[in-house]
BALOBA-1460 file (C-alpha; in Angstrom, 3 decimals):
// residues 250
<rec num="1" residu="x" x="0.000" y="0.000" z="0.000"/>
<rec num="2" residu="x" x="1.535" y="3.101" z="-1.032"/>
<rec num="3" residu="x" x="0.702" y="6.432" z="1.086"/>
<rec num="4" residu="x" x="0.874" y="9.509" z="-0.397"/>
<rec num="5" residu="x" x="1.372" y="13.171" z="0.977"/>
<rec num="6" residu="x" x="0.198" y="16.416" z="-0.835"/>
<rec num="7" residu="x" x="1.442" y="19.701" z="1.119"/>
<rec num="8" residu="x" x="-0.343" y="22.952" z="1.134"/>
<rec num="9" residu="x" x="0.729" y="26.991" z="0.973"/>
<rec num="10" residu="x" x="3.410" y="28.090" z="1.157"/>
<rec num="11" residu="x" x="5.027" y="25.023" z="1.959"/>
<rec num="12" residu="x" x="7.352" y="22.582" z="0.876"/>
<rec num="13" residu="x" x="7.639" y="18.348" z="0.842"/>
<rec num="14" residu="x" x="10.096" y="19.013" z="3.812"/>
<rec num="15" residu="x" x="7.043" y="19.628" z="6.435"/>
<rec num="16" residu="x" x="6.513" y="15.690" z="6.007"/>
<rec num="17" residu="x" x="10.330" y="15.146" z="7.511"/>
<rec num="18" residu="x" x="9.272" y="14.723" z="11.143"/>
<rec num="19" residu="x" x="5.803" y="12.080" z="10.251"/>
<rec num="20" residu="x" x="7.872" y="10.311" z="7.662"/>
<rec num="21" residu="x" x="10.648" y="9.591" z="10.262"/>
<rec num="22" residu="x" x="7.555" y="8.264" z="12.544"/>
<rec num="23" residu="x" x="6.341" y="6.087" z="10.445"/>
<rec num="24" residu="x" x="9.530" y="4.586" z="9.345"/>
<rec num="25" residu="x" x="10.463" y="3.559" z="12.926"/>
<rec num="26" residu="x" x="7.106" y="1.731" z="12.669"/>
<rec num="27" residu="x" x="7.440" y="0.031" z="9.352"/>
<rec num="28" residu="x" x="5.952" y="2.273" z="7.047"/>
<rec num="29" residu="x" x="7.869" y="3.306" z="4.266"/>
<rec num="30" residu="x" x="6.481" y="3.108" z="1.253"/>
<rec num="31" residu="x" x="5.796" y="6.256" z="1.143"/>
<rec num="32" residu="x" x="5.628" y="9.415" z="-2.046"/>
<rec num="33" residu="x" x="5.589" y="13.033" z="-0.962"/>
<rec num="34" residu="x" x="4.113" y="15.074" z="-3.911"/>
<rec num="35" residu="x" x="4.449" y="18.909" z="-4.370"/>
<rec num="36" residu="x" x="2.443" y="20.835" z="-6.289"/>
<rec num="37" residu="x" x="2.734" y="23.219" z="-9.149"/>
<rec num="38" residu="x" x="4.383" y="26.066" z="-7.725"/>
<rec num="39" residu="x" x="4.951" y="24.740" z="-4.166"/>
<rec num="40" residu="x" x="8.134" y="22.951" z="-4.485"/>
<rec num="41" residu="x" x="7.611" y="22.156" z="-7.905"/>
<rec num="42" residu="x" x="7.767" y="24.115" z="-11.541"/>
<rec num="43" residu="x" x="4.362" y="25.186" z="-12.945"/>
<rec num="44" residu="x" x="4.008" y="23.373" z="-16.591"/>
<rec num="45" residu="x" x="3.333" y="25.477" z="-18.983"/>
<rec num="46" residu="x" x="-0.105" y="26.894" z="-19.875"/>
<rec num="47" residu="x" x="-0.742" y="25.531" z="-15.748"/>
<rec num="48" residu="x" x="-3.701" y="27.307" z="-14.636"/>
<rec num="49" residu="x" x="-3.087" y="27.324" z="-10.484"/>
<rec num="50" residu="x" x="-6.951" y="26.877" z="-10.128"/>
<rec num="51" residu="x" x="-8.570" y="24.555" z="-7.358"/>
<rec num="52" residu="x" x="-9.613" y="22.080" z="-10.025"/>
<rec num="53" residu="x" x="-6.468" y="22.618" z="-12.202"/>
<rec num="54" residu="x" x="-4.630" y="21.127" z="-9.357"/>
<rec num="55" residu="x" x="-7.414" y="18.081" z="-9.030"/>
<rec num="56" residu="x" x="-6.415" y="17.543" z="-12.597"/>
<rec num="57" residu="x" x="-2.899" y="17.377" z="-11.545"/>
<rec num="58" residu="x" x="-3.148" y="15.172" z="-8.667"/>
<rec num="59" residu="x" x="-5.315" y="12.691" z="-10.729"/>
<rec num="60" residu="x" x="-2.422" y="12.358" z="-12.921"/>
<rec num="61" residu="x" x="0.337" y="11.897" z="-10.828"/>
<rec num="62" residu="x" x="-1.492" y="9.236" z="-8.614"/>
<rec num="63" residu="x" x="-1.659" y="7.258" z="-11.911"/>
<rec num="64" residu="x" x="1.564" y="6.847" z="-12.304"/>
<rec num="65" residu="x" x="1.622" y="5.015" z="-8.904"/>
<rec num="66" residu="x" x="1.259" y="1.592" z="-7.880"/>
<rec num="67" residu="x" x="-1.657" y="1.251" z="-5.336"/>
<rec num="68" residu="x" x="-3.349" y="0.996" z="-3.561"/>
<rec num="69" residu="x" x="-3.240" y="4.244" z="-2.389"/>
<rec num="70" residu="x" x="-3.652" y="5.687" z="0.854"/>
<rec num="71" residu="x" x="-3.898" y="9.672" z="-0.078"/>
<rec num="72" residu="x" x="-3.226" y="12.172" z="2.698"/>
<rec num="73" residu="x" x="-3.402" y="16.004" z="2.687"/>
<rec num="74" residu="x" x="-2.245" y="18.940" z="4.575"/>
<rec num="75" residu="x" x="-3.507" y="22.807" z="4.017"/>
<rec num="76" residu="x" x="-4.032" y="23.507" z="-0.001"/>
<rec num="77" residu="x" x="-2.938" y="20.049" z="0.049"/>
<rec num="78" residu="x" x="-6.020" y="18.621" z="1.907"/>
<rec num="79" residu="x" x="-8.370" y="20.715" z="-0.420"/>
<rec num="80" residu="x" x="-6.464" y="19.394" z="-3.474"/>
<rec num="81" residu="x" x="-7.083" y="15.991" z="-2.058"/>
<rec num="82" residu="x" x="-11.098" y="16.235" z="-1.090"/>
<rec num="83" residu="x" x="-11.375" y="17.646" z="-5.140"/>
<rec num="84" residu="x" x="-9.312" y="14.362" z="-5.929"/>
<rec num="85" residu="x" x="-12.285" y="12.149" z="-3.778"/>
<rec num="86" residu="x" x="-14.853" y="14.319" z="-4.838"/>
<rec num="87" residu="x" x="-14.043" y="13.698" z="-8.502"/>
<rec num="88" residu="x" x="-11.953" y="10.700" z="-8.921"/>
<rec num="89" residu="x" x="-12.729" y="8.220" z="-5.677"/>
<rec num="90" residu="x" x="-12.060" y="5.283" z="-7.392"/>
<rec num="91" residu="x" x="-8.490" y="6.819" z="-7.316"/>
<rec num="92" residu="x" x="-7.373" y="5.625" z="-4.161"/>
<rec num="93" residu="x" x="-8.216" y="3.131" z="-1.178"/>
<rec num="94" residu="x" x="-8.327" y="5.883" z="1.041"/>
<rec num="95" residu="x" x="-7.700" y="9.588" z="2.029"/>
<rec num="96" residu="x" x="-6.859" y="11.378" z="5.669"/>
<rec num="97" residu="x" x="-6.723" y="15.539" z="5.592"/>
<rec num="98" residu="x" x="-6.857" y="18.270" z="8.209"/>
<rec num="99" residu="x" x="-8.434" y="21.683" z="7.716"/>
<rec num="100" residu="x" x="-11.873" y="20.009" z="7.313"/>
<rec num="101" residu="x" x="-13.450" y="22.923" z="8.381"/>
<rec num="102" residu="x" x="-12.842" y="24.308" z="5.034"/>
<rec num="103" residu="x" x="-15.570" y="22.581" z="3.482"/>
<rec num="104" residu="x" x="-18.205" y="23.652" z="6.198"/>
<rec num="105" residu="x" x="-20.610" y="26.285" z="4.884"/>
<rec num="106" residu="x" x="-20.093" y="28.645" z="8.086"/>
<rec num="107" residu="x" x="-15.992" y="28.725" z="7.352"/>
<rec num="108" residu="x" x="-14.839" y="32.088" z="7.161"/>
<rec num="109" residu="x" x="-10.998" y="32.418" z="5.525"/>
<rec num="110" residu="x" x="-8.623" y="33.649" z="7.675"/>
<rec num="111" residu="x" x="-6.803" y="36.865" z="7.289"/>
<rec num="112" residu="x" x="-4.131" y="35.964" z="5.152"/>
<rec num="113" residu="x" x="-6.223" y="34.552" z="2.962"/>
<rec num="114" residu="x" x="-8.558" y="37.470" z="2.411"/>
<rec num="115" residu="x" x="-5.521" y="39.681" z="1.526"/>
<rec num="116" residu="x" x="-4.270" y="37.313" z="-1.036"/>
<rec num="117" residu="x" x="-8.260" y="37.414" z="-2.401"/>
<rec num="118" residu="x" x="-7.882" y="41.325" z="-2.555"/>
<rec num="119" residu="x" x="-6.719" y="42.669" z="-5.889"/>
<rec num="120" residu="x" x="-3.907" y="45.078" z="-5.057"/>
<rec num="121" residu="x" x="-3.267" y="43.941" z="-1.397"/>
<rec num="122" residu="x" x="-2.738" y="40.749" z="-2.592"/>
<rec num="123" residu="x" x="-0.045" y="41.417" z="-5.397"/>
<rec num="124" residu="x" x="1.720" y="44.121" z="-2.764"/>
<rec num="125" residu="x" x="2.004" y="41.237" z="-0.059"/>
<rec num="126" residu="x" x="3.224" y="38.873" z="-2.189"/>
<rec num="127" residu="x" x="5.884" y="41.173" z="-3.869"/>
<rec num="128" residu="x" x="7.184" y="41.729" z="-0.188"/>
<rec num="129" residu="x" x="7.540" y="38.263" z="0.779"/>
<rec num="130" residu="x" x="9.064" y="37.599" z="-2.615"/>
<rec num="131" residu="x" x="11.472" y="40.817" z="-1.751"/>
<rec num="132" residu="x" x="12.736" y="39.467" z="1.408"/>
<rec num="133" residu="x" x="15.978" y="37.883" z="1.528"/>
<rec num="134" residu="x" x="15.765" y="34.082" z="2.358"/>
<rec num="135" residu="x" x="17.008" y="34.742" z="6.224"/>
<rec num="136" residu="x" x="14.470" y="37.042" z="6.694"/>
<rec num="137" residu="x" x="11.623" y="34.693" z="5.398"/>
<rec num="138" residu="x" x="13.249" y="31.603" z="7.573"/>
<rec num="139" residu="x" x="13.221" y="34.100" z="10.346"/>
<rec num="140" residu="x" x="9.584" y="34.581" z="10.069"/>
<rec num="141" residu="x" x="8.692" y="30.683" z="9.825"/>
<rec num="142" residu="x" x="10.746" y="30.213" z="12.220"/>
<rec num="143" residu="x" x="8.229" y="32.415" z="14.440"/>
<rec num="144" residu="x" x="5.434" y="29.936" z="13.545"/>
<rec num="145" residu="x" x="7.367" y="26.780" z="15.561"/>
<rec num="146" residu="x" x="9.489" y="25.215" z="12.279"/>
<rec num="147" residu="x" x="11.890" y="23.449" z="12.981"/>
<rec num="148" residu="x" x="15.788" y="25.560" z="11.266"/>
<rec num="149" residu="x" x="15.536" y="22.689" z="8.104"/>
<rec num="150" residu="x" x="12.243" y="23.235" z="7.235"/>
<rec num="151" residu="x" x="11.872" y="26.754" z="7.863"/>
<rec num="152" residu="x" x="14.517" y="27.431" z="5.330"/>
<rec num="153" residu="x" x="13.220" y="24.773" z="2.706"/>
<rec num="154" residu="x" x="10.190" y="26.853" z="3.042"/>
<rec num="155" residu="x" x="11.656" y="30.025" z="3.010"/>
<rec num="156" residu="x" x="13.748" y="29.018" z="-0.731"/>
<rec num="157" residu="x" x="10.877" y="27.453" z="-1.744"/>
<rec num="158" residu="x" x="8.921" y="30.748" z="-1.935"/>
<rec num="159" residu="x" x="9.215" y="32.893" z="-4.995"/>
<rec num="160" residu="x" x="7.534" y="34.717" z="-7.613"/>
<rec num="161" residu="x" x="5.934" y="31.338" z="-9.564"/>
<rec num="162" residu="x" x="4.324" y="30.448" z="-5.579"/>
<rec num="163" residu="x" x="3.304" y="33.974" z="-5.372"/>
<rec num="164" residu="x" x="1.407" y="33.912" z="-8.812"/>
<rec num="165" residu="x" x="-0.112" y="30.559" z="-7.854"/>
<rec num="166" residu="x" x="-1.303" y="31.552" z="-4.263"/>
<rec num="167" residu="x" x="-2.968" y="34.341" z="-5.717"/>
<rec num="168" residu="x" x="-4.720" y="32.606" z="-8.368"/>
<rec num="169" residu="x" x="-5.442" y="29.309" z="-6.178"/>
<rec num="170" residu="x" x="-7.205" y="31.578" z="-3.387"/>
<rec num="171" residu="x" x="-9.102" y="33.927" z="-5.792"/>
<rec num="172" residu="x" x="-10.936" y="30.717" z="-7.038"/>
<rec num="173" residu="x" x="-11.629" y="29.591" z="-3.497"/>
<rec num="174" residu="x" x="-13.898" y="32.540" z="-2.207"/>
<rec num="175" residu="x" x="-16.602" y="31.102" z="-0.778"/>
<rec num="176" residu="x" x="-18.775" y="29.407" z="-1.433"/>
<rec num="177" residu="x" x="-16.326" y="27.114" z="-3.707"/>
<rec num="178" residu="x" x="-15.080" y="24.841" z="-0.581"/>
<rec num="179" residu="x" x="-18.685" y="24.608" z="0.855"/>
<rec num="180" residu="x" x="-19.777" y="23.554" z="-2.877"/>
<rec num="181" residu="x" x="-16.882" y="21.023" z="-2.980"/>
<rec num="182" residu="x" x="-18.049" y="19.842" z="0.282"/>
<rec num="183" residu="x" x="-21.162" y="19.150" z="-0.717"/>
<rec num="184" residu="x" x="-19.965" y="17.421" z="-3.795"/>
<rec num="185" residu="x" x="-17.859" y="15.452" z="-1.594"/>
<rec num="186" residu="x" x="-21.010" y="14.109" z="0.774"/>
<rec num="187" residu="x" x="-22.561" y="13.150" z="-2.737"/>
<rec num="188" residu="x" x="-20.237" y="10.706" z="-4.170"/>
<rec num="189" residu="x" x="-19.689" y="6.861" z="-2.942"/>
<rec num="190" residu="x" x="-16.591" y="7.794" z="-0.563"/>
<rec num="191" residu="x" x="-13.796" y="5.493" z="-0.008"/>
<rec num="192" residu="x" x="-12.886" y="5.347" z="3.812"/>
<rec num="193" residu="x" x="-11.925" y="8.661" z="5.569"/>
<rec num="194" residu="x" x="-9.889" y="10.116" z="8.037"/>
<rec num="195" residu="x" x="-10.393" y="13.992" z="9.449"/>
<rec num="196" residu="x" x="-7.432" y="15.347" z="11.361"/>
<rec num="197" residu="x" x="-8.418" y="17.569" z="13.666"/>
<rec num="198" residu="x" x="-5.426" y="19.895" z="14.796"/>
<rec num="199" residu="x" x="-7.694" y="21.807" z="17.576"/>
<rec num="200" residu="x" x="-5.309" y="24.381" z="17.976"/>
<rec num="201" residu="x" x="-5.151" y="25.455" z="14.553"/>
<rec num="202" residu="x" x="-5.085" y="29.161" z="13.644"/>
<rec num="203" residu="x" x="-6.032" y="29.092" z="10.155"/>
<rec num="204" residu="x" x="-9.428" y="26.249" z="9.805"/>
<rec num="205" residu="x" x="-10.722" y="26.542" z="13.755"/>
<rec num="206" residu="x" x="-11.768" y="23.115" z="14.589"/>
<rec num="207" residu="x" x="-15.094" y="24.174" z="15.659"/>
<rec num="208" residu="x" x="-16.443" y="22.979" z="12.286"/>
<rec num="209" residu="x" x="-14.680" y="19.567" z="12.499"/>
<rec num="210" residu="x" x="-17.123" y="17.519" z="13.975"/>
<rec num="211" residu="x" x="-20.331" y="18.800" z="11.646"/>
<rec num="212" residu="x" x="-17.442" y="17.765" z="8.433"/>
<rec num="213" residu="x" x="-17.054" y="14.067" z="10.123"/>
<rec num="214" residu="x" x="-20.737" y="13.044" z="10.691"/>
<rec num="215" residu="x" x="-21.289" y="13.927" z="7.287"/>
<rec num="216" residu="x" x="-18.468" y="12.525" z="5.351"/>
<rec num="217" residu="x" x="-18.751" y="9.422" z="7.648"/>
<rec num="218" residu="x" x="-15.280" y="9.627" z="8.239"/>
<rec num="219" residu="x" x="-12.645" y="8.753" z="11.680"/>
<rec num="220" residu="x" x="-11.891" y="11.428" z="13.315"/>
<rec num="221" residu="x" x="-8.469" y="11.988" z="14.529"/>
<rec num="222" residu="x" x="-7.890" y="14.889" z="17.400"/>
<rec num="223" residu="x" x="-4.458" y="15.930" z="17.939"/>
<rec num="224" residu="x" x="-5.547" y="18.431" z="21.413"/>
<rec num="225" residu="x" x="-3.643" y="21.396" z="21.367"/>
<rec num="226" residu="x" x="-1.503" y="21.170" z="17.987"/>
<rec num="227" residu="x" x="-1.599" y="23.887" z="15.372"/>
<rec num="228" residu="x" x="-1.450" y="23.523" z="11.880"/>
<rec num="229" residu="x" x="1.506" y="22.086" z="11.900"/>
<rec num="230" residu="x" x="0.554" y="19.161" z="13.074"/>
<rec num="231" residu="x" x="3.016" y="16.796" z="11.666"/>
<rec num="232" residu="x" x="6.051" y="18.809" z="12.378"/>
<rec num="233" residu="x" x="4.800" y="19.924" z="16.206"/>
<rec num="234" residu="x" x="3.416" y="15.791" z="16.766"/>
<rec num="235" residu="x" x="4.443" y="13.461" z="14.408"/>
<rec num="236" residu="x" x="4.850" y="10.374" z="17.042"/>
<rec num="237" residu="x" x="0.463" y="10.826" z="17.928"/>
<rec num="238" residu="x" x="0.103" y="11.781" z="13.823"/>
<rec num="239" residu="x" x="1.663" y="8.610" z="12.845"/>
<rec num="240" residu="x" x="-0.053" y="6.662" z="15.481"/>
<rec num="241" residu="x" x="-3.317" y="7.694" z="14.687"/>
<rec num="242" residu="x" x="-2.485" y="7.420" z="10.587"/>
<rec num="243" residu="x" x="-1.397" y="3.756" z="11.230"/>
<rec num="244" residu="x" x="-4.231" y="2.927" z="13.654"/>
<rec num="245" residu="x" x="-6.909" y="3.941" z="10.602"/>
<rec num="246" residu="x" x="-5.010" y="2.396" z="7.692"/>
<rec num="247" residu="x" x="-4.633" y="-0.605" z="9.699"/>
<rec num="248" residu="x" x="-8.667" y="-0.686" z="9.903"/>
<rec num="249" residu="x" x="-8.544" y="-1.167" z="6.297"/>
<rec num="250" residu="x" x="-6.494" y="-4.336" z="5.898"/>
C-alpha cells in the first residue's frame, strides 16, 4: 500500500520530515511526498493554479503510482485531495486531511487569505515576501514553531511562480467554492476517511470539524492542542493515529 502526501501553501515536501521519520520507525515506508505546481515544484506550462487545475494534476500523478493508495493532505494540500475524492474516488483506497473545516458552509478564511483574495493587497504582499531575503523569510517561519531545516526549505521554496499561484489558487476559493466542494464530496460513494483535527489550529478553527465528520462518515483523529503544523509539532500521535486507521482497512 503506497501512502501519499500532498502539502499545502506556502510550503514545501520538507514539512513531512518529522511524520515520515515516525512512520519509518514503525514500518511504514512506502511512502511518495508530492508537491504541487508552484509549491516545491515548476508550474508546466499553460498551468492554470486553479482549485480544479490542481485536481487535474493530482489525478495524474497518482496514476503513475502503484496502489493501492492511501492519499493524505495537509492545508491547499487537503483541499487538493477532497477535489481528488470528490471527482476521482475510485483513485485511491483511502484519504486522511486536516483543515476540514474548510468545506463547512459557516468557514470564514482567515486573514491571510482574504488579503491574497484582494486585488492590489494581494499582489503588494506577495511582492514583499518575494522581496525578502531568504534569512528574513526563515526568520519569520521560524516564528510559527518550524523546525531551522524546514523553515529554510520553506523560506527558498517561496518565490515569484508560488506567489502567482497563491494568488490565483485563493481567488478561485472565495466562498462558497469549498462549501460547494463539500457538498460534492457528501454526494459521491466515498472510499474510507480520516479527518485530522489539529484543535489548535489558527487558520481552519476546529469548531467545524465535527459537523465535516458526521457527514463525510469519516474517523476522526484529534491531535488536542496542535496547530497547523501538526506533523512537524506531533508526528509520534500523527503517525499513530495514521497507522491505527489504515490498519482498519487491511
Amino acid at each position: 500500500m503506497t501512502k501519499v502526501f500532498v502539502h499545502g501553501n506556502p510550503e514545501t515536501a520538507a514539512i513531512w520530515s518529522p511524520l515520515v521519520l515516525e512512520l519509518g520507525l514503525a514500518g511504514i515506508d512506502d511512502v511518495v511526498l508530492l508537491s504541487p505546481p508552484g509549491f516545491g515544484a515548476p508550474v508546466p506550462p499553460g498551468f492554470e493554479a486553479t482549485p480544479s487545475s490542481y485536481v487535474d494534476w493530482l489525478a495524474g500523478e497518482l496514476a503513475e503510482i502503484d496502489g493501492p493508495i492511501d492519499l493524505v493532505g495537509h492545508d491547499w494540500g487537503a483541499g487538493h485531495v477532497f477535489g481528488l475524492v470528490a471527482a476521482h474516488p475510485d483513485l485511491v483506497r483511502s484519504f486522511a486531511a486536516d483543515c476540514a473545516g474548510l468545506l463547512h458552509p459557516a468557514y470564514d478564511w482567515h486573514d491571510a487569505a482574504k488579503v491574497w483574495q484582494t486585488p492590489g493587497d494581494g499582489e503588494a504582499n506577495v511582492e514583499t515576501m518575494v522581496g525578502l531575503t531568504a534569512d528574513d523569510r526563515t526568520n519569520a517561519y521560524l516564528g510559527l514553531g518550524l523546525s531551522p531545516e524546514i523553515a529554510r526549505s520553506m523560506a527558498e521554496g517561496f518565490d515569484a511562480a508560488m506567489g502567482a499561484c497563491i494568488l490565483t489558487l485563493y481567488r478561485a476559493a472565495v466562498q462558497p467554492a469549498l462549501a460547494q466542494l463539500g457538498d460534492r464530496l457528501a454526494a459521491v460513494a466515498r472510499p474510507p476517511g480520516l479527518v485530522i483535527d489539529a484543535t489548535a489550529d489558527a487558520y481552519v478553527g476546529s469548531d467545524l470539524a465535527a459537523d465535516v465528520v458526521e457527514r463525510l462518515d469519516a474517523e476522526h483523529l484529534q491531535l488536542v492542542g496542535q496547530g497547523h503544523w501538526w506533523m512537524v509539532s506531533e508526528p509520534a500521535a500523527a503517525a499513530a493515529g495514521l497507522a491505527a486507521f489504515w490498519a482498519t482497512l487491511n
